[in-house]
C-alpha positions as CSV (number, residue, x, y, z in Angstrom):
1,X,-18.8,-1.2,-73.9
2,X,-17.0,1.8,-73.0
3,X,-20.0,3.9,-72.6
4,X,-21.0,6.1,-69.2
5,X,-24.0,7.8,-68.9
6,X,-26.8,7.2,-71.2
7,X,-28.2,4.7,-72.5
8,X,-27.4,3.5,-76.3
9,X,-30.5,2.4,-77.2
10,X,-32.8,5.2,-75.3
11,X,-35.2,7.4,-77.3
12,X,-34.4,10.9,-77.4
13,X,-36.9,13.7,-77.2
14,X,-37.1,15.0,-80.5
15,X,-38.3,17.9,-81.3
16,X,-40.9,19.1,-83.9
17,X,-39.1,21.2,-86.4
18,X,-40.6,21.5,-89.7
19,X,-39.7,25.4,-90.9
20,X,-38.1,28.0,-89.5
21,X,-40.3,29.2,-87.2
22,X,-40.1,25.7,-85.3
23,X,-36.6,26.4,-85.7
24,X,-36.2,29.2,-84.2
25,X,-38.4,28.0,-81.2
26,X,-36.0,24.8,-80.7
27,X,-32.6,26.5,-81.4
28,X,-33.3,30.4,-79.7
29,X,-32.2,31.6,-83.6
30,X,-32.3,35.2,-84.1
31,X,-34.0,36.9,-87.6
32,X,-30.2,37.7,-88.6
33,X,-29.5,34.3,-88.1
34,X,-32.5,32.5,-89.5
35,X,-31.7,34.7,-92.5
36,X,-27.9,33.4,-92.9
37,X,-29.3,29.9,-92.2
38,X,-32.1,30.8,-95.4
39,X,-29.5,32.0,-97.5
40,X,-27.0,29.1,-96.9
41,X,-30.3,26.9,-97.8
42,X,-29.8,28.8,-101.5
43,X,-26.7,28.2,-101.7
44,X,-26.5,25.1,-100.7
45,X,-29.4,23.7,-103.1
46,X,-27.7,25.4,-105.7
47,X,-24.7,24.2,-105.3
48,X,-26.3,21.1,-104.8
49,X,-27.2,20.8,-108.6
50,X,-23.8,20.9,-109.8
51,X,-22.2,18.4,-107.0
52,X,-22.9,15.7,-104.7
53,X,-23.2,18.1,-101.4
54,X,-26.1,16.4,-99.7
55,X,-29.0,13.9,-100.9
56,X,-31.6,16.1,-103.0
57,X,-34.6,14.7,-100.8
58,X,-33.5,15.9,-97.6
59,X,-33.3,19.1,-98.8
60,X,-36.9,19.7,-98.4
61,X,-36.4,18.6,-94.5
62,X,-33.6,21.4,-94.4
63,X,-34.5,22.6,-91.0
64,X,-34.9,19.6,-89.5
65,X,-32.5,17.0,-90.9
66,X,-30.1,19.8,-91.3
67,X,-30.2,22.8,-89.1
68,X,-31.2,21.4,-85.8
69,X,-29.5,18.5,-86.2
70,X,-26.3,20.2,-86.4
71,X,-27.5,23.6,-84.0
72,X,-28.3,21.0,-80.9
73,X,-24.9,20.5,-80.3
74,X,-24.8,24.2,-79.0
75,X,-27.1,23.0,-76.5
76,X,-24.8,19.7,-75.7
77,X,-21.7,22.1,-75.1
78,X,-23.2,25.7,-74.7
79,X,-19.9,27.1,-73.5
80,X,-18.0,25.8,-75.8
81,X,-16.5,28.8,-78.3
82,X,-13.8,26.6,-80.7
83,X,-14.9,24.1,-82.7
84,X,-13.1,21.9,-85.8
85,X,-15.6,20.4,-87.8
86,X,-13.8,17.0,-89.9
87,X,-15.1,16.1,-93.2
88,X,-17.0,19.4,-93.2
89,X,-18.7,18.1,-96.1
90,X,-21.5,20.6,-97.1
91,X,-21.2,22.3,-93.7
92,X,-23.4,20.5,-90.8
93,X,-22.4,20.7,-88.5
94,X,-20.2,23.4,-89.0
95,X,-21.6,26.1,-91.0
96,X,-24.7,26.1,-89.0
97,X,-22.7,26.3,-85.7
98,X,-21.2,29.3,-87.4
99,X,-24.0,31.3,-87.9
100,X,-25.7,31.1,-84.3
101,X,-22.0,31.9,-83.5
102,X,-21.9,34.8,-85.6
103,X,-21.3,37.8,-83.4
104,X,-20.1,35.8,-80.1
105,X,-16.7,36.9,-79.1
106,X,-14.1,34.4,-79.4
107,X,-16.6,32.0,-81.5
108,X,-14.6,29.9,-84.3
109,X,-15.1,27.4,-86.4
110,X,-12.2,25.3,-88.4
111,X,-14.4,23.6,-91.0
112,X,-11.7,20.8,-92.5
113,X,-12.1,19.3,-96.1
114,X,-10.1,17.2,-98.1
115,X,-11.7,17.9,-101.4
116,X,-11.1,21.3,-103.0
117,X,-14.5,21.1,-104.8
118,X,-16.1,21.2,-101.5
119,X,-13.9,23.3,-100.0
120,X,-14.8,26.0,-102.4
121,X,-18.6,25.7,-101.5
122,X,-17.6,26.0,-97.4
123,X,-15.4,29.4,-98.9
124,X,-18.2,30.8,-100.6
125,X,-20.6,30.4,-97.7
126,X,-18.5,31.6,-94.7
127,X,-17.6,34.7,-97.2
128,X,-21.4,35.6,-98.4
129,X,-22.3,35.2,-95.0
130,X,-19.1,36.8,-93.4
131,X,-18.7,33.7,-90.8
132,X,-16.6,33.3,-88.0
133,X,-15.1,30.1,-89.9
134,X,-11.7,29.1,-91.4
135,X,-11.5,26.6,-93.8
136,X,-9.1,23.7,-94.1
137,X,-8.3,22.2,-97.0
138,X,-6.7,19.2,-95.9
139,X,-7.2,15.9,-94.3
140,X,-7.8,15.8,-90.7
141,X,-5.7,13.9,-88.7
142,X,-2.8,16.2,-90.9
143,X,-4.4,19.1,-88.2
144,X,-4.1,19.4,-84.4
145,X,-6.0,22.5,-84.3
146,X,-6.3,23.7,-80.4
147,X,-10.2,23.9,-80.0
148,X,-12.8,23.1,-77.4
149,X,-14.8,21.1,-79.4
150,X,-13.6,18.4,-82.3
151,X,-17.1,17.1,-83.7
152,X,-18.3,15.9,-87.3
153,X,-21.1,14.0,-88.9
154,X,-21.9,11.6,-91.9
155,X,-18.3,11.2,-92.0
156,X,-16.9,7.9,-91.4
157,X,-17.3,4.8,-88.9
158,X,-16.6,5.5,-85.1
159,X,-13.1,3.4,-85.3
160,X,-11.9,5.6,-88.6
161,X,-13.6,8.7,-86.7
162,X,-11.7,8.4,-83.5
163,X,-8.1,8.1,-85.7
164,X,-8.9,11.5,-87.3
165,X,-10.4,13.1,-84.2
166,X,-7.1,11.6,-82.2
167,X,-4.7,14.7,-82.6
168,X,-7.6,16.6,-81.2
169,X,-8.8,14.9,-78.4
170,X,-5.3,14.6,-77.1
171,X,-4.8,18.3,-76.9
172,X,-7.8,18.4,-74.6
173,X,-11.1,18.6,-76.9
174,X,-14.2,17.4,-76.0
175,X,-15.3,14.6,-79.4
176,X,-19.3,15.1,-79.6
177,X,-20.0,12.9,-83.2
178,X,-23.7,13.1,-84.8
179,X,-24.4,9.1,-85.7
180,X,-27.4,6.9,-86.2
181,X,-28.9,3.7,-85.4
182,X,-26.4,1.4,-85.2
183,X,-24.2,3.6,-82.3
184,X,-24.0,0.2,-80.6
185,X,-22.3,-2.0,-83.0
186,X,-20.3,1.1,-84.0
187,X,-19.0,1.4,-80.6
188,X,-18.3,-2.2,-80.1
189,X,-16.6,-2.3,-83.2
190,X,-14.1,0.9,-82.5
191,X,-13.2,-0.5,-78.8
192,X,-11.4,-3.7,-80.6
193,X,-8.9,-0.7,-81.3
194,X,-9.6,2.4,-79.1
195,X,-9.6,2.7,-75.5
196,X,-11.9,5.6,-74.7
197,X,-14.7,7.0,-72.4
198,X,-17.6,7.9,-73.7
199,X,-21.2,8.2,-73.2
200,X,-24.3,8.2,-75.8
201,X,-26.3,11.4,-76.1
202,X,-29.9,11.2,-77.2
203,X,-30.9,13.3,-80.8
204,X,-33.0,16.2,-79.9
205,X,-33.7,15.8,-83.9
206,X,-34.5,12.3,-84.8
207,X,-35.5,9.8,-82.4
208,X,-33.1,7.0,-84.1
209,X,-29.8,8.9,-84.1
210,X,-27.2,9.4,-81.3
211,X,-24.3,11.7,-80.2
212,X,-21.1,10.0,-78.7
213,X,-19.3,11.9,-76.6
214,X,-15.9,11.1,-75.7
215,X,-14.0,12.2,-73.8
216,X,-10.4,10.3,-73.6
217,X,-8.9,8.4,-76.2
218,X,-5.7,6.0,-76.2
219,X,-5.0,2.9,-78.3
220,X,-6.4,-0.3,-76.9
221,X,-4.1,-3.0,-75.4
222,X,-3.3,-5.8,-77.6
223,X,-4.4,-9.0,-75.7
């Protein structure tokens, strides 16, 4: 298992976050940003109605599911002022990121998209919201953008992951990817083709998911 610190299969210490308020105890959110973060919430349920951005019933578990799942990486890599988001998606992590980064010098988000459709929903936000965010309308391991942090979420299994993530590792970033249960087959599984070190971060915001860090990446040896 090519896993360091942390344990896999450990609980995490979620934390209680039902509405903003919990929010804003977990995450340190300001008023102007727990008002971006409501507004995006607008947006984002209505363009939710007219395209598949997220499942309808987690909306209702916005701040939890949502905006501290995504916001705890700030506390993973609190330095940390570039990120590229891959498979963007409906914006989590990176939207969120971009609004508690709102205002800090040098913060930037590269939220990269292949589908148009979506990428014109991460456009409208990081305009209405005037966000510290580019984004990228193309497929990811097209990019090698030069950031601190190459992260993503809900976007593909850990072996596909690490081959879009690749060009960015290898210029130095740090990978922190939001994933579920099953981190332990999914690592097994992307070590028949990656060597890498990593190690398993607990979810502050679900007791069941994980975050892999890694931290180098090659191609493993063929036996």
């Amino acid at each position: 298992m090519p896993t360091g610190e942390g344990d896999p299969k450990g609980g995490g210490g979620a934390a209680a976050v039902t509405d903003a308020v919990s929010f804003a105890e977990a995450a340190g959110g300001t008023p102007a940003q727990l008002a971006d973060l409501n507004r995006f919430l607008e947006l984002l349920t209505a363009g939710n109605a007219v395209m598949n951005l997220v499942g309808p019933a987690t909306l209702p578990d916005f701040w939890n599911r949502h905006a501290w799942d995504s916001a705890q990486l700030l506390k993973i890599a609190p330095e940390a002022l570039t990120w590229a988001d891959l498979g963007a998606g409906a914006g989590f992590p990176g939207l969120v990121l971009a609004i508690l980064g709102k205002g800090r010098p040098g913060f930037h988000v590269h939220l990269v998209e292949s589908m148009a459709k979506r990428c014109r929903f991460l456009s409208q936000v990081v305009a209405e919201l005037e966000l510290p965010a580019t984004v990228h309308n193309a497929r990811a391991e097209n990019l090698a953008l030069p950031v601190d942090i190459v992260t993503a979420r809900a976007c593909a299994p850990l072996n596909r992951l690490l081959g879009y993530a690749q060009p960015y590792l290898r210029a130095g970033a740090l990978g922190l990817f939001l994933k579920g249960q099953d981190v332990v087959a999914d690592l097994e599984d992307a070590a028949r083709y990656w060597d890498f070190t990593a190690d398993v971060v607990p979810s502050m915001s679900d007791e069941r998911g994980r975050i892999v860090r890694v931290r180098r990446l090659g191609r493993a040896r063929k036996v």
